[in-house]
C-alpha positions in Angstrom: -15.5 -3.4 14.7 -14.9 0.1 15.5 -13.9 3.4 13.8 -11.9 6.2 14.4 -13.9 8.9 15.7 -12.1 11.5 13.6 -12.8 9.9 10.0 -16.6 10.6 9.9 -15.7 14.5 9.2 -12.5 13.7 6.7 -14.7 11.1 5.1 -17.3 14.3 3.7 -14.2 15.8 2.7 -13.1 12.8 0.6 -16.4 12.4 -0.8 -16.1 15.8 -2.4 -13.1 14.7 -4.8 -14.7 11.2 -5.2 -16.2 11.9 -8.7 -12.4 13.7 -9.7 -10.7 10.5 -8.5 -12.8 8.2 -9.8 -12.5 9.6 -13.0 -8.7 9.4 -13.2 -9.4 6.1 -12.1 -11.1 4.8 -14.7 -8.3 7.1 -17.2 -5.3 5.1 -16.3 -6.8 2.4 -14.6 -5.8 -0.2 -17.5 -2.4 1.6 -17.9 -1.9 0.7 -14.2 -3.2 -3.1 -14.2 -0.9 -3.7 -17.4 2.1 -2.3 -15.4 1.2 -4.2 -12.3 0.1 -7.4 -13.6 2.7 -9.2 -13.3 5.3 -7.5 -10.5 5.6 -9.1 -7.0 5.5 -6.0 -4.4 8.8 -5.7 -2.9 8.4 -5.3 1.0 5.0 -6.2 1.1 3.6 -9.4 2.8 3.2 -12.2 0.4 0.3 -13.8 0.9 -0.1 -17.6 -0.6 -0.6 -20.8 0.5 1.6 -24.4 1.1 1.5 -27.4 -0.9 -1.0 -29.2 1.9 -3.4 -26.1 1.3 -2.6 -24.2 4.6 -2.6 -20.2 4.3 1.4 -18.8 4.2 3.1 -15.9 3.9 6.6 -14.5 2.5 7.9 -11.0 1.4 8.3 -9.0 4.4 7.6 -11.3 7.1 10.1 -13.5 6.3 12.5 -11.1 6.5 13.0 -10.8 10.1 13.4 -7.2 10.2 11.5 -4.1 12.0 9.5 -1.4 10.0 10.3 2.1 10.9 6.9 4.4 11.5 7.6 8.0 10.9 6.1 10.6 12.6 2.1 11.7 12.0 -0.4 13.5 13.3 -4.1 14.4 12.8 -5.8 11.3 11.8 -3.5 8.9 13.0 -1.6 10.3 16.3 2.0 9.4 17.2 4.0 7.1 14.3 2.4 5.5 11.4 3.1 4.0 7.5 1.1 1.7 5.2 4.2 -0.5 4.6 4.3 -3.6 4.7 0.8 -4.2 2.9 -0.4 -7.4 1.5 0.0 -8.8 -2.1 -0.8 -11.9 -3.0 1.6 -14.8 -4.2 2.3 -14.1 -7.8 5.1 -16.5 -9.0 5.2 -20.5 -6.7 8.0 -20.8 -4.5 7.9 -24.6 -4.5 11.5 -24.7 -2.9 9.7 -22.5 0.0 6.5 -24.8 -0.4 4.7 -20.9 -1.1 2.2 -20.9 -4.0 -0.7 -18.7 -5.2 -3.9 -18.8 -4.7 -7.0 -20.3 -6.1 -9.8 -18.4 -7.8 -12.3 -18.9 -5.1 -10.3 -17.5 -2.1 -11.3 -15.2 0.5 -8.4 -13.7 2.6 -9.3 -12.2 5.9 -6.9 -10.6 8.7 -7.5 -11.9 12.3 -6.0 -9.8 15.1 -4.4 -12.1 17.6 -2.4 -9.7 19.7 -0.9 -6.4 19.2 1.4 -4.2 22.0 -0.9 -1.8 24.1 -1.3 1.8 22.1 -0.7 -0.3 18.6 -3.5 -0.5 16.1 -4.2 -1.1 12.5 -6.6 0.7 10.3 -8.4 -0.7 7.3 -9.3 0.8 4.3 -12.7 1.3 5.4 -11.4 3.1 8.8 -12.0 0.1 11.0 -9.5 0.3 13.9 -8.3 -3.0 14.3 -6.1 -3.8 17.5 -8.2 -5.9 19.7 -8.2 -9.8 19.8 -10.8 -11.4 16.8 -11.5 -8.6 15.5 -11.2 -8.8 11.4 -11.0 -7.3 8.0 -11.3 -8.5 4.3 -7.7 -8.3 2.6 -9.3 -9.5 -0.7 -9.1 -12.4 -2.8 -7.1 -14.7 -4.6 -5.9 -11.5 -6.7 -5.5 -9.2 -3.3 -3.1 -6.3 -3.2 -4.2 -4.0 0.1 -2.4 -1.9 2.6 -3.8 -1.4 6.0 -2.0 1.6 8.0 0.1 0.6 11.1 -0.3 3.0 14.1 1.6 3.9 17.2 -1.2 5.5 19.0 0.7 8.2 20.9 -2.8 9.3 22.3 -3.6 5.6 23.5 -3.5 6.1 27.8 -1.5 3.2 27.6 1.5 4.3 25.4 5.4 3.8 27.0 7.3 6.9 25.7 10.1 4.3 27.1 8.9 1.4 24.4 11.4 1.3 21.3 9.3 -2.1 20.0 6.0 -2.3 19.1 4.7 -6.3 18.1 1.3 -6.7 15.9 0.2 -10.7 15.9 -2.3 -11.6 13.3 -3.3 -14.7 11.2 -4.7 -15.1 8.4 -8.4 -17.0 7.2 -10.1 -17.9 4.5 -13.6 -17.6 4.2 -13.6 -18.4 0.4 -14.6 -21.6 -1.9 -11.5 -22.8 -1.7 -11.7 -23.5 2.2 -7.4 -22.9 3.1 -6.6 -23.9 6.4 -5.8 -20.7 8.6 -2.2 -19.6 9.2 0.0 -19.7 11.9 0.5 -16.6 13.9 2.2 -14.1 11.6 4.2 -11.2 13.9 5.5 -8.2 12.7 7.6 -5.5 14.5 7.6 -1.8 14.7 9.8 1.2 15.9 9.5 5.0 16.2 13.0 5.0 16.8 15.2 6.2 13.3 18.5 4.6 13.7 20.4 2.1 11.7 21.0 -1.2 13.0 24.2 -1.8 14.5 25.5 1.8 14.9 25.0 1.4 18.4 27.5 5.1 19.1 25.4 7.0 16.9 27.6 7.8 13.7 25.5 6.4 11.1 28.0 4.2 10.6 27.9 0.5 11.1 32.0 -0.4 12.0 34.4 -1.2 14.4 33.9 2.3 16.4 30.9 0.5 17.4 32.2 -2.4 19.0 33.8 -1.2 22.6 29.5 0.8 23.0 28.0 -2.9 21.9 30.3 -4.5 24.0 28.9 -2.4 27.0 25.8 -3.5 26.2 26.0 -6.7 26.5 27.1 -6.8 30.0 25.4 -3.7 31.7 22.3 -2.4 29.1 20.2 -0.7 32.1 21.4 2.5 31.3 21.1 1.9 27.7 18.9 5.1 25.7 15.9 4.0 23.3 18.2 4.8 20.6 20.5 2.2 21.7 18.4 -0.5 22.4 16.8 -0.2 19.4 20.5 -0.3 17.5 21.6 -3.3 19.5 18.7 -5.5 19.8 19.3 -6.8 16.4 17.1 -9.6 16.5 14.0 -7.7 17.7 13.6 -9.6 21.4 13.9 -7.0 23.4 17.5 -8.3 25.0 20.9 -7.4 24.1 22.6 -10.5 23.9 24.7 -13.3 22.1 22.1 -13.7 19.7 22.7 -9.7 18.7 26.3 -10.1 18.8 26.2 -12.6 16.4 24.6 -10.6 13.8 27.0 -7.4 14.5 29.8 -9.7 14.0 28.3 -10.4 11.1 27.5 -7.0 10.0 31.0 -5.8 10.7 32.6 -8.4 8.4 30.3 -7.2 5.7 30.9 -3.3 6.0 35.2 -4.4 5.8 
C-alpha cells in the first residue's frame, strides 16, 4: 500500500495539535457517542450483512445516484469529498434482507477497479486506487470516511471525462467469517449541474425538452455539462433509458 508523498510533512504539522485535539476529544467525546448512538448516517454507505450471512450494503449505494467532488487542491489535487463514507447497519431491513452486524466482525475495503486518475485515501493516508489493494473500515460498530479523489495531476486524467467509476467490495476478516460482497460501484463527477437541466437554467422543466431531445439523436457535440445533465442513469449514453427518468422528472416538477 502506498502513501501520498505530500502527507509525511502535513502529518508533523498535525502532530503539533494532536495533544489539543485529543483533549477536546476526550471533553465531548461521550456527549458525541450519546448523540450518535443511535442515528443511521444519511448518505453514507450502509454497511450490513443478508440473512444467508453474505456482506451487503444500503444508504448511498443503493441510491443510484452520482456524488459531486468539489474542487481542491494541495493535498488532494483536482476534485475531492469524504462523502459517501461508511456506517454500519444500525436498524435490520428484513424486507431488504440488510441486517447488522455481529460483534466479531472485521470490515475491510477491497479495490476492484477504479477509472484511471481516481483514487481513494484512508485515514491513515494510504492511496488506494489499484486492484487488491485494502484498508480496515472497522468493525461491527464502524463509522469511517475515506476521501474520494479526482487526481487532476494523475498523467492519465481526461479533462473530457464527466464520470469517474470506483469498484470495490467488501471482506471480512473477523470471527464472524461473512461471505465477501458483490462488487459495489459508485460514481463521481466534477461537473456541478443539476440533473435534467440539460439548457443550463437550473431549472428542471419543459424548456429542457426540445435540448434533451437533441441529445438523444445527435449527442457528439454534446459539452461535459450536458452529458453530465442528460445521462441520468450514469452509463455514459444518452438514451431511452435517460428519457425515461426526464419524463419522469418533468411530471414531478408540474
Amino acid at each position: 500500500m502506498r502513501r501520498c508523498p505530500g502527507f509525511r510533512r502535513e502529518n508533523k504539522k498535525i502532530m503539533m495539535n494532536s495533544r489539543r485535539i485529543c483533549t477536546l476529544a476526550i471533553l465531548f467525546g461521550i456527549t458525541l457517542s450519546i448523540k450518535n448512538a443511535g442515528a443511521q448516517h444519511i448518505g453514507d454507505v450502509w454497511v450490513g450483512r443478508t440473512a444467508a450471512g453474505q456482506l451487503d450494503v444500503g444508504g448511498f449505494a443503493d441510491e443510484g445516484i452520482g456524488k459531486y467532488l468539489a474542487p481542491s487542491s494541495g493535498l488532494f489535487p483536482g476534485w475531492s469529498d469524504n462523502d459517501p463514507g461508511f456506517d454500519r447497519v444500525i436498524t435490520d431491513d428484513p424486507d431488504n434482507d440488510l441486517f447488522s452486524l455481529a460483534a466479531g466482525a472485521q470490515i475491510r475495503f477491497e479495490v476492484v477497479a477504479f477509472d484511471p486518475a481516481f483514487r481513494a485515501v484512508d485515514t491513515s493516508f494510504n492511496l488506494l486506487d489499484m486492484p487488491g489493494e485494502q484498508t480496515l473500515l472497522g468493525t461491527s460498530n464502524l463509522h469511517t470516511h475515506l476521501t474520494w479523489n479526482i487526481n487532476i495531476n494523475d498523467p492519465q486524467f481526461d479533462p473530457d471525462e464527466y464520470l469517474w467509476e470506483a469498484t470495490f467490495r467488501l471482506l471480512d476478516t473477523g470471527s464472524t467469517g461473512y461471505t465477501p460482497s458483490n462488487d459495489i460501484t459508485l460514481k463521481f463527477t466534477n461537473v456541478d449541474v443539476l440533473p435534467g437541466d440539460v439548457n443550463g437554467d437550473d431549472v428542471v422543466d419543459t424548456l429542457d425538452i426540445p435540448d434533451f431531445i437533441a441529445l438523444l439523436f445527435d449527442d457528439t457535440l454534446a459539452t461535459r455539462e450536458q452529458w453530465a445533465a442528460a445521462d441520468l442513469n450514469l452509463d455514459r449514453a444518452i438514451d431511452g433509458l435517460d428519457l425515461q427518468r426526464f419524463v419522469a422528472m418533468l411530471l414531478v416538477s408540474e
